[in-house]
C-alpha positions as CSV (number, residue, x, y, z in Angstrom):
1,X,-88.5,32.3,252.2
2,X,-88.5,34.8,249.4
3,X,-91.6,33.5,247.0
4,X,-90.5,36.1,244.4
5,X,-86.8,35.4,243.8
6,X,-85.5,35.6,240.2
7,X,-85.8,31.9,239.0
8,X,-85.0,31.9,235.6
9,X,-86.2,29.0,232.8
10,X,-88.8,27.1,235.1
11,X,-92.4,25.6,234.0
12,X,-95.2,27.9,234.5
13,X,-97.9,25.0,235.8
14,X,-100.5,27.3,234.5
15,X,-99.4,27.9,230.7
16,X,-96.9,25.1,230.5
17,X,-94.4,27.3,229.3
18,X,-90.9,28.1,230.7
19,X,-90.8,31.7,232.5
20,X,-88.1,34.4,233.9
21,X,-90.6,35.5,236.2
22,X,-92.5,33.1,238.7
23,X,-93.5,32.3,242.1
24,X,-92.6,29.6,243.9
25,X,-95.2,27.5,245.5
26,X,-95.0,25.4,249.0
27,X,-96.1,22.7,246.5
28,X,-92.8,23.1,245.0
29,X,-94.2,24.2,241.7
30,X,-94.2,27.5,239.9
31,X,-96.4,30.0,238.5
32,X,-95.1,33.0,236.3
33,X,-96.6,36.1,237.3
34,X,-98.1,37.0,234.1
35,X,-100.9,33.9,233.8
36,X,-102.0,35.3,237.4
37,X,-102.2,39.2,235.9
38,X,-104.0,38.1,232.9
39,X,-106.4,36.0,235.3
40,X,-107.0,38.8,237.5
41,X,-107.4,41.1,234.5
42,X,-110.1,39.1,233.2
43,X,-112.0,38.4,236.5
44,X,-111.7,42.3,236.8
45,X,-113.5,42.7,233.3
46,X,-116.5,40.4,234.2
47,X,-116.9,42.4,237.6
48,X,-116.8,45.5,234.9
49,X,-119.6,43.7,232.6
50,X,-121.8,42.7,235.3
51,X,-122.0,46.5,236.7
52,X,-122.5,47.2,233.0
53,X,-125.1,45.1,232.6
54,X,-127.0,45.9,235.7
55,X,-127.0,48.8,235.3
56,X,-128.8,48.6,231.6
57,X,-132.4,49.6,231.2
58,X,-134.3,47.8,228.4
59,X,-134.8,49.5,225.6
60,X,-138.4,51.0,224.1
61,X,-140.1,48.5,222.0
62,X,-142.2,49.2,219.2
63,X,-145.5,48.3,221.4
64,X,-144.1,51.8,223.6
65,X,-144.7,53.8,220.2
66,X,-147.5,52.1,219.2
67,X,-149.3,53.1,223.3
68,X,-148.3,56.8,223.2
69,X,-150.4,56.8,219.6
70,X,-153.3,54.9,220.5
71,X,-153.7,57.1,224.0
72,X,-153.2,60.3,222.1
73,X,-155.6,59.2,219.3
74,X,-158.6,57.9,221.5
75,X,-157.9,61.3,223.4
76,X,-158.9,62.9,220.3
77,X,-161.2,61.1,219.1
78,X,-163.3,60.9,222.6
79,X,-163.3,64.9,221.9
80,X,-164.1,65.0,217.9
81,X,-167.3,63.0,218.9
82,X,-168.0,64.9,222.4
83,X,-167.9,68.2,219.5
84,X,-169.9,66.3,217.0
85,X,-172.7,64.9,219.4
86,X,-172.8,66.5,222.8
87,X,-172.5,63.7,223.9
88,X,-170.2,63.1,227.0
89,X,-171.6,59.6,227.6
90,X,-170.5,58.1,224.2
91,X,-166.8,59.8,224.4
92,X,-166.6,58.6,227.5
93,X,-166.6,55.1,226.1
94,X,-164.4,56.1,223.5
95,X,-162.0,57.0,226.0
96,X,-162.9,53.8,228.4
97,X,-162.1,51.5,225.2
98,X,-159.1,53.4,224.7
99,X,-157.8,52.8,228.3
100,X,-158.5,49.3,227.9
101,X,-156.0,48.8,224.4
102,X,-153.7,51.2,226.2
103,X,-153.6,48.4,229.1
104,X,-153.3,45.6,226.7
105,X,-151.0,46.7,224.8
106,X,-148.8,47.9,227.9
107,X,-149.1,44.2,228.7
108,X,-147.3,43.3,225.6
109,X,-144.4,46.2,226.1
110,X,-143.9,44.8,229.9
111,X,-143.5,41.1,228.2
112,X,-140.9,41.9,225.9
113,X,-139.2,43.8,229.0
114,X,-139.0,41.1,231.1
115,X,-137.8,39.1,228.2
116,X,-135.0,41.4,227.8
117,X,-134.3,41.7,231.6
118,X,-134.1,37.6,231.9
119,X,-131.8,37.8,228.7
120,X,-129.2,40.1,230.7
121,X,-130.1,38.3,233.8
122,X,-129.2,35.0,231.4
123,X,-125.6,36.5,230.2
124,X,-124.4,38.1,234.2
125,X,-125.2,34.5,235.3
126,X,-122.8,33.3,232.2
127,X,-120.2,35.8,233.2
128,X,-120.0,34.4,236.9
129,X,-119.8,31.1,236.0
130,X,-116.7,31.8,234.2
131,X,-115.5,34.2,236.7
132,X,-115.7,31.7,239.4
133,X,-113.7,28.9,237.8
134,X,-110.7,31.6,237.3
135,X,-111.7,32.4,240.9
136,X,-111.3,28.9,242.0
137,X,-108.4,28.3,240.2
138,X,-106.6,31.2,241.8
139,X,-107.5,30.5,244.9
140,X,-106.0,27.3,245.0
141,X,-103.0,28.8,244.0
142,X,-103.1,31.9,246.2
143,X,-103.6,29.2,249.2
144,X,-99.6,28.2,248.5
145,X,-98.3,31.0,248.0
146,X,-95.9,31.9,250.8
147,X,-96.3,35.3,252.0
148,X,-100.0,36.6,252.4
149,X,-101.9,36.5,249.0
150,X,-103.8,38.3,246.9
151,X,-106.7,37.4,248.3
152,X,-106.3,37.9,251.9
153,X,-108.9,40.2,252.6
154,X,-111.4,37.6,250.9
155,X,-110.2,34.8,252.9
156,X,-110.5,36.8,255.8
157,X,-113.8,37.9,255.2
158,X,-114.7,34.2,254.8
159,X,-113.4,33.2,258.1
160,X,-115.1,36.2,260.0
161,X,-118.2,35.2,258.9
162,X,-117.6,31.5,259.5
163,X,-115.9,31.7,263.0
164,X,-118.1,35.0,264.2
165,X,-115.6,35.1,267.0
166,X,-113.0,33.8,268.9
167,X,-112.7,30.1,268.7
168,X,-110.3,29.8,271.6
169,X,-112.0,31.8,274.1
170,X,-115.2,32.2,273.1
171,X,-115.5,36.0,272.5
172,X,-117.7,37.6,270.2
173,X,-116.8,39.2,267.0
174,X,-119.4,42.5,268.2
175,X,-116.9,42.5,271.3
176,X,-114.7,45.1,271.7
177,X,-111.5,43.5,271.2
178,X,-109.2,43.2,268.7
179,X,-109.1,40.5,266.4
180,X,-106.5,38.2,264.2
181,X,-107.0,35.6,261.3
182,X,-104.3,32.6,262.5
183,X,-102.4,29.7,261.1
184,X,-103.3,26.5,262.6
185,X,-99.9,25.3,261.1
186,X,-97.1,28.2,261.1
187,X,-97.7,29.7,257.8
188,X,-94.1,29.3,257.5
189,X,-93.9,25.7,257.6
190,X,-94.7,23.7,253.8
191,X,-97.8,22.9,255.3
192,X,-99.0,26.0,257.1
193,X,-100.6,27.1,254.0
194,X,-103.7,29.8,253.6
195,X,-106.2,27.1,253.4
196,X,-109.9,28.2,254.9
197,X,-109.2,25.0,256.9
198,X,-105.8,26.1,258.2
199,X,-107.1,29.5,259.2
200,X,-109.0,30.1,262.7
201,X,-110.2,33.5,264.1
202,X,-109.0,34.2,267.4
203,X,-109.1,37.5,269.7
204,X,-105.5,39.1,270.3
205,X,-105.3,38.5,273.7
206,X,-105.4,34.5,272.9
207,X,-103.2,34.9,269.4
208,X,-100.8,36.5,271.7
209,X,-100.4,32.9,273.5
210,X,-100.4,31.0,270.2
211,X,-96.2,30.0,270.0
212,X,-94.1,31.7,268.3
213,X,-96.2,34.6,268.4
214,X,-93.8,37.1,270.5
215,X,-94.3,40.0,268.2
216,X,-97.9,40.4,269.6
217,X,-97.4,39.5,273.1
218,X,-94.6,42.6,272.5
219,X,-97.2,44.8,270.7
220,X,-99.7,44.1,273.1
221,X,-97.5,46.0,275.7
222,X,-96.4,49.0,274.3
223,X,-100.3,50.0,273.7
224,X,-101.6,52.0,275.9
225,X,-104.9,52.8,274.4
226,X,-107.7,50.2,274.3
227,X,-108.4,49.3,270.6
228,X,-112.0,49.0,269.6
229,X,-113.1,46.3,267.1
230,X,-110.7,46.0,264.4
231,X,-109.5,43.3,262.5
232,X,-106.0,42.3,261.8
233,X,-104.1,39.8,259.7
């Protein structure tokens, strides 16, 4: 079934507005292709910010200025009297008292930097809030779509980690066998959708005996080399 056929003049059930360019759903209703670019677009901006964000070092404060002067002025000042007096014992507490503001007043500086650090911290949590409801929402589209969806490799990656191997014959995913992602229901049939709960790992030996599934058994055969821990479909 062709999922991206012209259908002209239909109700986008994202922007409830008509559209010349949509997908059709098993669910019977349709999505135009532009409300799932601009939702991709904007999940791909916050994946943009959050890297942007990491990656931002807070900023000198006054209190950095203010250390730099107080340790080069007790510096000088433990000297002027050392000149003055000969005596190393009362610039030494010039420069002790001076290490001791110097600390406190780091103190201060690292305060206002963690402030700043949960403050960005505060705003990338923000941004994946939002970015997982547009997740959400796509994904309970993608799951209809007919033909694999955008996010294949993501559901995928979910059921690899869920399964960690064949659920059929037992074998591990650290085996060295090949292994598919596979449809509980036909993924041609209404039903057969890309639902994590429709989706099983299995080893290709035992997708091979899953019906309908000729085109591996076939595949399977002309190989002559022993694949080594890859994942398919």
């Amino acid at each position: 079934m062709d999922c991206y056929g012209d259908i002209v003049g239909y109700l986008c059930m994202l922007c409830n507005n008509y559209c010349d360019n949509t997908i059709n759903l098993r669910t019977g209703e349709l999505v135009c292709k532009t409300c799932i670019q601009s939702r991709e677009s904007q999940i791909a901006y916050y994946r943009n910010k959050i890297n942007e964000l990491n990656s931002r070092k807070p900023p000198e404060n006054v209190w950095d200025f203010f250390r730099k002067i107080e340790i080069i002025a007790f510096i000088i000042l433990g000297l002027y009297v050392f000149i003055l007096t000969g005596a190393f014992e009362i610039s030494f507490i010039v420069w002790v008292i001076g290490i001791c503001l110097s600390v406190m007043i780091g103190g201060v500086s690292e305060n206002k930097k963690t402030l700043y650090k949960k403050s960005i911290q505060s705003q990338i949590e923000q941004i994946k809030k939002e970015m997982e409801q547009i997740q959400v929402q796509l994904r309970d589209i993608y799951k209809e779509f007919w033909d694999y969806p955008p996010d294949w490799k993501w559901r995928r990656k979910q059921i690899i980690q869920r399964d960690g191997g064949c659920k059929r014959c037992g074998a591990s995913i650290n085996s060295e066998l090949v292994f598919h992602v596979h449809h509980i229901i036909n993924k041609d049939e209404v039903n057969g959708n890309h639902s994590l709960d429709n989706l099983v790992l299995r080893c290709e030996l035992c997708h091979s005996k899953e019906p309908g599934h000729d085109l591996i058994r076939r595949q399977r055969k002309n190989i002559k080399k022993t694949r080594v821990s890859r994942i398919y479909y």
